[in-house]
C-alpha positions as CSV (number, residue, x, y, z in Angstrom):
1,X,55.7,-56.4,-18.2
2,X,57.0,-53.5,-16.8
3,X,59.8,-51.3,-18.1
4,X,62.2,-48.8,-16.6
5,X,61.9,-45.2,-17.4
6,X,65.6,-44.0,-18.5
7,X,65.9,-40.3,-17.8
8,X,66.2,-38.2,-21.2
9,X,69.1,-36.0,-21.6
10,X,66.6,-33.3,-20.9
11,X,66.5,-34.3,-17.6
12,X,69.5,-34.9,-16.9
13,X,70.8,-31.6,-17.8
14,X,67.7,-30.0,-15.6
15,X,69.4,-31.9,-12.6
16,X,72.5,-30.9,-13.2
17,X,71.6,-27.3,-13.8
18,X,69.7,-27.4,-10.1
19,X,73.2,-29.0,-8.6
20,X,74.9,-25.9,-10.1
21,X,72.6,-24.0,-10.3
22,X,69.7,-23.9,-7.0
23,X,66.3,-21.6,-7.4
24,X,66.2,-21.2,-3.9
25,X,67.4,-18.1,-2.3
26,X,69.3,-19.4,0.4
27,X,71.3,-21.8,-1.7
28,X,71.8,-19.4,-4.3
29,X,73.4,-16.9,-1.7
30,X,75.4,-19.8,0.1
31,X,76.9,-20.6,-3.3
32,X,77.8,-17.4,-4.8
33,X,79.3,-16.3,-1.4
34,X,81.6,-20.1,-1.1
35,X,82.2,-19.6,-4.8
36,X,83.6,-15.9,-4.0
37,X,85.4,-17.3,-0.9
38,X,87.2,-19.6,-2.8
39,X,88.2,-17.2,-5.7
40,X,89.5,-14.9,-3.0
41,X,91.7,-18.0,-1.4
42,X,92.8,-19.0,-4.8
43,X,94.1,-15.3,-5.4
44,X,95.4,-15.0,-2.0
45,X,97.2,-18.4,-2.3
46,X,98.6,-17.5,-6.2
47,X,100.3,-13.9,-4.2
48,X,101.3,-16.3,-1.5
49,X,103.3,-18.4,-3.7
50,X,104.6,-15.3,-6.2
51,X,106.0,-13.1,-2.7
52,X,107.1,-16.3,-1.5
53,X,108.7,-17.2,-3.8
54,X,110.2,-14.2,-4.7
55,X,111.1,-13.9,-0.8
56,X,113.3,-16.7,-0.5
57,X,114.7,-16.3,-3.7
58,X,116.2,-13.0,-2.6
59,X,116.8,-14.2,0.9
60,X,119.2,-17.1,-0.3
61,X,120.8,-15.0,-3.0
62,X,121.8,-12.2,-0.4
63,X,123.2,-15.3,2.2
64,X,125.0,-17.0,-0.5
65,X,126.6,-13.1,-1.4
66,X,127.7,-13.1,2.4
67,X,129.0,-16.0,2.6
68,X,131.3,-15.1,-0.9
69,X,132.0,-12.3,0.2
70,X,132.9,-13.2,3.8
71,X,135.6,-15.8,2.4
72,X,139.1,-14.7,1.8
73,X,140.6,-14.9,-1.7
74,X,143.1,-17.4,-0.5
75,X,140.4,-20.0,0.2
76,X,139.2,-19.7,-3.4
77,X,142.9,-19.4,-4.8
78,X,141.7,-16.1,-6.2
79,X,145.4,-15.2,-4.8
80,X,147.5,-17.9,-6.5
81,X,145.1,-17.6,-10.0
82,X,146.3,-13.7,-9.3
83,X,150.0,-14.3,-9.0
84,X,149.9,-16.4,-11.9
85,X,148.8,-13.7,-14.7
86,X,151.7,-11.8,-13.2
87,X,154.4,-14.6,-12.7
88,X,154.1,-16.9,-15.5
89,X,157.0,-18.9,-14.0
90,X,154.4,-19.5,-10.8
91,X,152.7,-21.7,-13.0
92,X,152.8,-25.0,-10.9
93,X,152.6,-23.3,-7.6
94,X,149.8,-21.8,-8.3
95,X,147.6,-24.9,-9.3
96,X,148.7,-26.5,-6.4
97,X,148.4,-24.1,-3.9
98,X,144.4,-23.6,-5.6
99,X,143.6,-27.8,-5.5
100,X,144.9,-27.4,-1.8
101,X,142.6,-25.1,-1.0
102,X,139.7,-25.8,-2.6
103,X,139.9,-29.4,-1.3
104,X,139.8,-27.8,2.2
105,X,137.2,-25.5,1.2
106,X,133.7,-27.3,0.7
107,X,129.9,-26.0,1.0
108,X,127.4,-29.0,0.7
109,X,124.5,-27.9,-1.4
110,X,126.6,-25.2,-3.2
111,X,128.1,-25.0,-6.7
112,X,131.1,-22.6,-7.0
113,X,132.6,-21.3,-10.0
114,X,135.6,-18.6,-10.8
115,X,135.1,-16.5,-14.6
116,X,135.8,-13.6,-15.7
117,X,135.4,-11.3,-18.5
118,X,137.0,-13.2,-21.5
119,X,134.6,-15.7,-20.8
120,X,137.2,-18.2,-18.7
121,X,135.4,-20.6,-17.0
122,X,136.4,-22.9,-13.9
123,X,134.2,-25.3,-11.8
124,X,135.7,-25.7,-8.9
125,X,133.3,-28.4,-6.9
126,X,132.6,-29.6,-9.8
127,X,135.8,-31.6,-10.0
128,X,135.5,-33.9,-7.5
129,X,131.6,-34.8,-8.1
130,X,130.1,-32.0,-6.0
131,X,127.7,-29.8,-7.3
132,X,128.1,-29.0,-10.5
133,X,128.2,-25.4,-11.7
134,X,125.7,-23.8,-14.5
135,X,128.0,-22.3,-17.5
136,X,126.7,-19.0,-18.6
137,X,127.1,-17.8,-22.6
138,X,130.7,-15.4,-22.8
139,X,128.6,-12.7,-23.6
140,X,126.9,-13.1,-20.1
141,X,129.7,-13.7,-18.1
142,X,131.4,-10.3,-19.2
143,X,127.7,-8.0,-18.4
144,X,127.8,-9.5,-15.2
145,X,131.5,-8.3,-14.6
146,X,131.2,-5.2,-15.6
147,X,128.5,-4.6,-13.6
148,X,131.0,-5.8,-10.7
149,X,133.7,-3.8,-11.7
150,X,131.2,-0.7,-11.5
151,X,130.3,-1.5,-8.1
152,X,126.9,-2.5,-9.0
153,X,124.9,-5.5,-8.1
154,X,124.2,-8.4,-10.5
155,X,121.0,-9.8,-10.0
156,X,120.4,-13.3,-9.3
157,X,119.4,-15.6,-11.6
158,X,117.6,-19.5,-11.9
159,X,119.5,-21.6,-14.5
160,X,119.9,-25.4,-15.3
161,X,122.8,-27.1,-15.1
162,X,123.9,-29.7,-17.2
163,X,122.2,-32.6,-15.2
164,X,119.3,-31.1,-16.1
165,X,118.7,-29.4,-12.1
166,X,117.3,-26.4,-11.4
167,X,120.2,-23.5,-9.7
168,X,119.9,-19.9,-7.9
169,X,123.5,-18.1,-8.6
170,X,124.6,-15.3,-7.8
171,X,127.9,-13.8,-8.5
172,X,130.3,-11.4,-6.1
173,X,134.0,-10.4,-5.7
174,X,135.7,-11.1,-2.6
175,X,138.8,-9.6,-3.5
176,X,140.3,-5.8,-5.3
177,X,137.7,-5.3,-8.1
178,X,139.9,-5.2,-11.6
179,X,139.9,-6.6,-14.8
180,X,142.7,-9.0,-14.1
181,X,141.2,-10.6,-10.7
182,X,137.9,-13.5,-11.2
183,X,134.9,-13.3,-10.0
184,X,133.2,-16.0,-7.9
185,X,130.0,-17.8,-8.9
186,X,127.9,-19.9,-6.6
187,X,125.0,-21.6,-7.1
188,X,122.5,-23.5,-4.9
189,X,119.4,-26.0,-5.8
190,X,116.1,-24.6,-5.8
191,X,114.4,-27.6,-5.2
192,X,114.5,-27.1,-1.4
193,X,113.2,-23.9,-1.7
194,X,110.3,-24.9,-4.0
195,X,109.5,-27.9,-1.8
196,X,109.5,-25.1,1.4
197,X,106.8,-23.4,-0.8
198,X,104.8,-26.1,-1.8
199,X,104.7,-27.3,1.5
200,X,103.4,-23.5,2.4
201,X,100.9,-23.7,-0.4
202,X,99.5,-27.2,1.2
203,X,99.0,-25.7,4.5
204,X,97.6,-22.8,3.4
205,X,94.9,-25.2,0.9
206,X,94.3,-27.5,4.1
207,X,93.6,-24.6,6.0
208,X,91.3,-22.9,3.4
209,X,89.5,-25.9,3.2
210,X,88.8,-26.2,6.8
211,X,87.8,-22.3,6.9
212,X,85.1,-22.8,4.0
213,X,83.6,-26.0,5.6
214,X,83.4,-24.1,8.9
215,X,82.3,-20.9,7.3
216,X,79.4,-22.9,5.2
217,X,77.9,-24.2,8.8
218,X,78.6,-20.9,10.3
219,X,77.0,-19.0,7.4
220,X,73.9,-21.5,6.7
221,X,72.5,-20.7,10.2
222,X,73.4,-17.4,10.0
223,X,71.8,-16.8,6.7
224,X,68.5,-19.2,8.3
225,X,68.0,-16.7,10.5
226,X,69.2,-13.2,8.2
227,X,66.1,-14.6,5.9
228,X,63.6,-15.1,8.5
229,X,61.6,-11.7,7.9
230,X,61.6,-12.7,4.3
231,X,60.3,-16.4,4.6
232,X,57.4,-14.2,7.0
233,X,56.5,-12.0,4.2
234,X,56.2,-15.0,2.0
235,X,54.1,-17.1,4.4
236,X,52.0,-13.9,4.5
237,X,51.6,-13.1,1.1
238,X,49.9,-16.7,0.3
239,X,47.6,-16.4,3.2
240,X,46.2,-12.9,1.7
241,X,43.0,-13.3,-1.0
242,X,40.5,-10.9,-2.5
243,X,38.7,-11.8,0.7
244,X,41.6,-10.5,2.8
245,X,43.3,-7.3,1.2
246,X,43.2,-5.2,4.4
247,X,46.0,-7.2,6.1
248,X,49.1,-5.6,5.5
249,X,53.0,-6.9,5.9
250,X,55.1,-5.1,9.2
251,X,57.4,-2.4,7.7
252,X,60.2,-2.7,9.8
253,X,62.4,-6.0,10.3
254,X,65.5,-4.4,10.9
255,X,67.0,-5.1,6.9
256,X,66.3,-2.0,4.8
257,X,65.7,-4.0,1.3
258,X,63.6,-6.4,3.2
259,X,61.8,-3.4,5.1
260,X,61.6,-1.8,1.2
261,X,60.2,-4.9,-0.3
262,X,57.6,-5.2,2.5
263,X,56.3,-1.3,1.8
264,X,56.0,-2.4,-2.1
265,X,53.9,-4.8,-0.9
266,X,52.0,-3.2,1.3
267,X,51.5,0.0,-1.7
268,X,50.4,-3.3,-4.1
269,X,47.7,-4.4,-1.8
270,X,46.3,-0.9,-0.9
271,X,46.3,-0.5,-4.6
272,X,44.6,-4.0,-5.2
273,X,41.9,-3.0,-2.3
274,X,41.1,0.3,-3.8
275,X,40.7,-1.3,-7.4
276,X,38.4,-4.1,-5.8
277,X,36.7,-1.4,-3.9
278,X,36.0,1.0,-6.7
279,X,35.3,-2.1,-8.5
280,X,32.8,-3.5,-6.3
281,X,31.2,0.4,-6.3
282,X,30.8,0.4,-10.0
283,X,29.1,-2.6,-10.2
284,X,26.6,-2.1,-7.5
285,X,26.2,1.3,-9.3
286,X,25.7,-0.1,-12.8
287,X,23.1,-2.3,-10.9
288,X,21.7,0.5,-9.6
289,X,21.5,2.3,-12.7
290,X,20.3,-0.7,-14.5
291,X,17.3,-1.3,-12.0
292,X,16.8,2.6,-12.1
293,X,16.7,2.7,-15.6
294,X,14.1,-0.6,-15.6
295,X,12.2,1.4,-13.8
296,X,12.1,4.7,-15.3
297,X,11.2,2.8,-18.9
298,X,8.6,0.4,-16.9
299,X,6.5,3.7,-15.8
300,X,5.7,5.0,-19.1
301,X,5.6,2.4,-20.4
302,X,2.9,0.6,-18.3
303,X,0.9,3.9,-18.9
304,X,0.6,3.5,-22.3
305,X,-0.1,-0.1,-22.0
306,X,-2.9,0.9,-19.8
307,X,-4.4,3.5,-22.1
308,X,-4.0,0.9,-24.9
309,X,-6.1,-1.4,-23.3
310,X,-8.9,1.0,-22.0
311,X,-9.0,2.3,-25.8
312,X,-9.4,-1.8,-27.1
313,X,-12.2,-1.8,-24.4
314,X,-14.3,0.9,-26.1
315,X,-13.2,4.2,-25.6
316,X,-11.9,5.2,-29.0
317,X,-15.4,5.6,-30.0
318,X,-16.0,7.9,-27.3
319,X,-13.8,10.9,-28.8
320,X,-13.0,12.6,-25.9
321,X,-11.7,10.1,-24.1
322,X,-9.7,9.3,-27.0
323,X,-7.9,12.1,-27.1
324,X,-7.7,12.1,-23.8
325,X,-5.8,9.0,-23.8
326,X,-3.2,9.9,-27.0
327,X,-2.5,13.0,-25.4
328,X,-1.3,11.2,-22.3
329,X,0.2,8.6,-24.3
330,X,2.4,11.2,-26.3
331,X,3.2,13.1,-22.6
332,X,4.6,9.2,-21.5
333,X,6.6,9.0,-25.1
334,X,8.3,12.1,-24.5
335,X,9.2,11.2,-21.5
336,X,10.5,8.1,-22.8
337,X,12.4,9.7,-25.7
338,X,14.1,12.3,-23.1
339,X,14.9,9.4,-20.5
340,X,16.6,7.4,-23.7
341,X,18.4,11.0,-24.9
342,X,19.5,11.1,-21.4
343,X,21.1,8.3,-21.7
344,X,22.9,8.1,-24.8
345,X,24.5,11.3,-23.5
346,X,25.3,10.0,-20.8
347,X,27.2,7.1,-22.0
348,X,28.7,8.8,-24.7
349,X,30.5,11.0,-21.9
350,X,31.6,8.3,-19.9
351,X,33.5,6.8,-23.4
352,X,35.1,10.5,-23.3
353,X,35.3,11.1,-27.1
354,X,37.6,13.5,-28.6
355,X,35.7,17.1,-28.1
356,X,36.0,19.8,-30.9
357,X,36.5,22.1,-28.4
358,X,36.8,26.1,-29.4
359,X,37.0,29.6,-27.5
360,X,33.8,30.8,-26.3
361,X,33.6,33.7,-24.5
362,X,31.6,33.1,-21.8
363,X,29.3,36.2,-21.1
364,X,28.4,36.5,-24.8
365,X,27.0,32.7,-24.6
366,X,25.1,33.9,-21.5
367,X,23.2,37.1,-23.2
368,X,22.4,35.0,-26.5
369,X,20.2,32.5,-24.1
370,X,18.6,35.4,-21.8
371,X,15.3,35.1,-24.0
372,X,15.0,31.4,-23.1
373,X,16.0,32.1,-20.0
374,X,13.2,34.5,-19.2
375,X,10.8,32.6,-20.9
376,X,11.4,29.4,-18.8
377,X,11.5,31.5,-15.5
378,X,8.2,33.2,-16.7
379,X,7.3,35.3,-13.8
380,X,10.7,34.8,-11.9
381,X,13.2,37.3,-11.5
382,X,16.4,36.7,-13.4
383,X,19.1,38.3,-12.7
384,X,22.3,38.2,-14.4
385,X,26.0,39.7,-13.4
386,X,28.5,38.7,-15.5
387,X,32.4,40.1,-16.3
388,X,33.2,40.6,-19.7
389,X,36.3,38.9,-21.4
390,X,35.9,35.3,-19.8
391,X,37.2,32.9,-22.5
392,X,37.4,29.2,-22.5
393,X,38.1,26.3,-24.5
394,X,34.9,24.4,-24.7
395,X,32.1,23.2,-26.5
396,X,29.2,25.8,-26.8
397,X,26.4,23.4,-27.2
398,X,27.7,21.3,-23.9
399,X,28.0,24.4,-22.2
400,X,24.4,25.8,-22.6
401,X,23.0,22.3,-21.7
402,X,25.0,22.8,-18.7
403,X,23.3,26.3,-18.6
404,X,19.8,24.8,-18.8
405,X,19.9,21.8,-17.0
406,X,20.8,24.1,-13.4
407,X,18.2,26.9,-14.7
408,X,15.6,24.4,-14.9
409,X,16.7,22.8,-11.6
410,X,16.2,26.6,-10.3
411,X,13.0,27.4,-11.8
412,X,11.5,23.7,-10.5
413,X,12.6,24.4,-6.8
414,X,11.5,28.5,-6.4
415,X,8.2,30.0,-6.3
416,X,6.8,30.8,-9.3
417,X,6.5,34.4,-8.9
418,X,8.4,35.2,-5.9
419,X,11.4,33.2,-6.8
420,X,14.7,34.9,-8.0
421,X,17.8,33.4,-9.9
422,X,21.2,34.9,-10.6
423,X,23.4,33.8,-13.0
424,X,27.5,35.2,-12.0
425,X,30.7,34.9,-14.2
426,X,33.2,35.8,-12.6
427,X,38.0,35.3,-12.6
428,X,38.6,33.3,-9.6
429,X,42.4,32.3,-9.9
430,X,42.5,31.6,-13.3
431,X,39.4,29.9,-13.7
432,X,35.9,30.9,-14.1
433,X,33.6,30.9,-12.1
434,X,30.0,30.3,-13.1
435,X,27.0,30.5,-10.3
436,X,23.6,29.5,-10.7
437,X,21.5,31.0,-7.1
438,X,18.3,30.6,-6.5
439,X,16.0,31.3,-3.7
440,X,14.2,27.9,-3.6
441,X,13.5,26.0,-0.7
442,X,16.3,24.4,-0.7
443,X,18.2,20.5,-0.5
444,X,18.1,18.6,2.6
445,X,21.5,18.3,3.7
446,X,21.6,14.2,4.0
447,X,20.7,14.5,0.2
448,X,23.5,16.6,-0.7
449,X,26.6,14.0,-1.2
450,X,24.1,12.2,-3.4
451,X,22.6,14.4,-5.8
452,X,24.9,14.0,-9.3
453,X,24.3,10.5,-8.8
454,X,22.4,8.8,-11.4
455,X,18.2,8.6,-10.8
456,X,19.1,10.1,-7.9
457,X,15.9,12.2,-6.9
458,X,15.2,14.3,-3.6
459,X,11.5,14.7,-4.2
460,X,10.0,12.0,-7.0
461,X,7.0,12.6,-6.6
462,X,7.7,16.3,-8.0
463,X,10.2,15.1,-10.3
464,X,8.2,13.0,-12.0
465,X,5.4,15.0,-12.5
466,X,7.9,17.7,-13.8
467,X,9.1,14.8,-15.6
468,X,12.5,13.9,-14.5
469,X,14.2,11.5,-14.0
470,X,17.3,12.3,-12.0
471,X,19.7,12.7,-15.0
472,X,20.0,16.1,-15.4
473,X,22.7,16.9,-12.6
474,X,24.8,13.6,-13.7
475,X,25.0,15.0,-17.2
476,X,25.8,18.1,-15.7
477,X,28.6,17.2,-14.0
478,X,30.0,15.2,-17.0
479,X,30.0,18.0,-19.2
480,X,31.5,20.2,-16.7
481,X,34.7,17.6,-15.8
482,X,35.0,16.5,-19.5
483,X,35.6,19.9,-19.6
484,X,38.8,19.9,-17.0
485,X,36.2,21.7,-14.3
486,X,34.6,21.1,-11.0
487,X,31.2,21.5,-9.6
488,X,29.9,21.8,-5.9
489,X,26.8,22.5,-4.5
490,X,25.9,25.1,-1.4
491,X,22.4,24.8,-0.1
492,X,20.6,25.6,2.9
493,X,17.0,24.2,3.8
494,X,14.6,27.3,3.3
495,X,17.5,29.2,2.1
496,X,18.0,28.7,-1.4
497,X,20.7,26.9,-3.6
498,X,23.7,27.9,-5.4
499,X,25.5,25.4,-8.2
500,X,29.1,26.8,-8.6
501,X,31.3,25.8,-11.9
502,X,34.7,26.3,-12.5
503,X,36.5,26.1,-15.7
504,X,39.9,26.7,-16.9
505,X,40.3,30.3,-18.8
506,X,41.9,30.0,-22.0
507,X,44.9,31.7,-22.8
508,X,43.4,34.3,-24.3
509,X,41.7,35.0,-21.3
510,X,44.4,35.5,-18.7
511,X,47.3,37.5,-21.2
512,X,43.7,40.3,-21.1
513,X,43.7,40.1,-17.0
514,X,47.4,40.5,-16.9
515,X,47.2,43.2,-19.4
């Protein structure tokens, strides 16, 4: 039995949100643009209807003040109505002279009215079931004639008469302007007028219609082909993978926030290939050190092993060869304790822990290791020339290791007695400048780039019987850049080698140069 999934309200209003709402680019740009298109024809047809409006409101009051004014009192028995506040013998003359003229005198669509200030009122079409004329208040009727009598303009105004229709009237004075003479008030339906403007405003909403239908076909293909570059860039963005980060977006399309967004992207994926890049390096270098290190503790380790088992075999009874083999065994366990020391320090750099750091003056650390210095160079000439008042912010302990670890590289790689080392301190731009020289034979240049790598080793053979194994210029340079310095190298095959460190000078230090 199957039954039929009613959508959930949820749903529903997901739909609905899409219909009003799209996700996509294109319709939410067509939208908000028809949406301001049609806000901008509602206000322009709103000020259409109000100037309109307001237009032929004024355009009909200033005709019907023409035409009042263009009459002559006689037609509108302002005359007779005049005579009779003077003769009030004229009585009966007057009415009948006024009904003869008013019957002759007849505007279709008009309301006409006489008043003055004491609030008199006469509807003169009126009578004879014309148009009948709006009656003002008293109070009204005498503003509006004294702003005649001072030769100003009464305004307009949109009343309802008593059947309930709307009227424009306006007011004038065809005749000598004084208190004694009426004024005229006609009066016209605005229904005609308003149908003329709705009639306007219908037009106008057919014709908006038809120029937002047309626009939204115009405008679809146009915007189609404005977002082209961007549906590009999207098309290549999902084709790019780890395996593909060299490929890069064009930078130029001709739209500036298009051309913008593709140079993010671009500065992303070189960022992404040199993170994958220096990630890929650090890996095959902790491989590296990993197999370096398996082999450094598989050496001395297989040694001891070996003398183990020629001791188990008999030669512990034979006492010479028994020390014999625990004095070798001890060599390859001191060996293995400095390789392990090694690298502790050496990981402990690389977590950069926070450094008690104080001043040390450098020259003064120099003289107090001369006597080990001199001891390990034996019969090598050391020679030191260092500048007094160097101070920097640094460990003192780091520092001599530093020290030792290039004096020892020195004394390994020079003659033993016609080999010379100079140790120089020296203020090179605010910095110090420490050199370790020697006269040795030298590094071969392909090794240079290499040699603060980790196990790295230009001669194992000699290292090992030394017993190195190709930590001591890593640490070195660890020290030195946990240190905010630098280190370089300068040698020359058969020439000698020159390790050159720079370190920032502590305050103290530079306010004694600049003094």
């Amino acid at each position: 039995m199957s039954h039929s999934r009613k959508p959930t309200t949820k749903s529903l209003l997901g739909r609905l949100q899409r219909l009003i709402w799209p996700r996509s680019l294109r319709s939410q740009l067509l939208a908000r643009s028809l949406f301001i298109l049609a806000a901008l024809f509602l206000l322009i047809g709103i000020f259409q209807f109000w100037i309109m409006e307001s237009f032929l409101y004024r355009n009909q009051a200033k005709t019907m003040e023409e035409q009042i004014m263009s009459m002559p009192p006689v037609w509108l028995g302002l005359s007779s109505r005049n005579e009779s506040f003077n003769n009030p013998f004229a009585g009966q003359a007057s009415t009948d002279a006024r009904v003869s003229g008013n019957r002759m005198l007849y505007i279709p669509d008009r309301s006409l009215a006489l008043f003055d200030q004491n609030g008199t009122f006469e509807d003169i079409f009126g009578k004879e079931d014309g148009l009948p004329a709006p009656h003002l208040t008293t109070a009204e009727y005498k503003t509006i004639t004294d702003q005649l009598l001072d030769k100003r303009h009464a305004p307009y105004q949109i009343v309802t008469d008593r059947t309930g229709s709307e009227q424009l009237i306006v007011f004038a004075s065809p005749g000598p302007r004084n208190r004694d003479f009426s004024m005229v008030q006609m009066g016209t339906p605005t229904k005609p007028i308003r149908d003329l403007i709705v009639k306007q405003l219908l037009i106008f909403v057919m014709l908006s219609i038809l120029a937002m239908v047309a626009g939204l076909i115009l405008y679809t293909k146009t915007l189609r082909r404005t977002l082209i570059p961007l549906s590009s860039m999207v098309d290549t963005v999902q084709r790019i993978d780890a395996g593909s980060l060299a490929e890069r977006l064009p930078a130029t399309h001709g739209q500036q926030e298009v051309d913008q967004l593709a140079q993010s992207f671009n500065g992303m994926l070189e960022r992404l290939e040199q993170s994958f890049e220096a990630e890929r390096e650090s890996k095959e270098q902790m491989q590296r050190f990993l197999s370096d290190a398996s082999h450094e503790l598989r050496t001395p380790l297989t040694s001891i092993h070996g003398f183990i088992e020629v001791l188990q075999r008999g030669a512990a009874s034979n006492h010479e060869q028994l020390y014999r083999a625990l004095d070798s065994m001890y060599g390859e366990s001191v060996r293995i304790n400095k390789l392990v020391e090694d690298l502790l320090m050496l990981t402990k750099l690389d977590q950069a822990p926070k450094q008690e750091q104080e001043i040390v003056q450098l020259d003064h650390l120099l003289m107090e290791m001369q006597p080990q210095l001199n001891m390990m160079a034996r019969e090598r000439h050391v020679h030191f020339d260092l500048t007094a008042g160097l101070s920097i912010m640094a460990e003192p302990h780091k520092l001599k290791q530093v020290v030792l670890n290039l004096f020892h590289n020195a004394v390994q790689h020079t003659h033993p007695e016609s080999g010379s080392i100079t140790l120089a301190l020296y203020a090179v731009h605010n910095k110090a400048e420490l050199t370790v020289k020697d006269n040795g034979t030298g590094i071969e240049p392909e090794h240079l780039p290499h040699i603060f790598e980790r196990f790295y080793r230009t001669s194992s053979s000699r290292s090992r019987k030394e017993g190195g194994a190709g930590l001591g210029l890593a640490i070195t340079r660890s020290i030195v850049e946990a240190h905010g310095g630098s280190i370089a190298v300068n040698s020359k095959l058969g020439g000698g080698t020159s390790f050159t460190i720079l370190l920032p000078l502590s305050d103290l230090s530079e306010a004694t140069f600049d003094h």
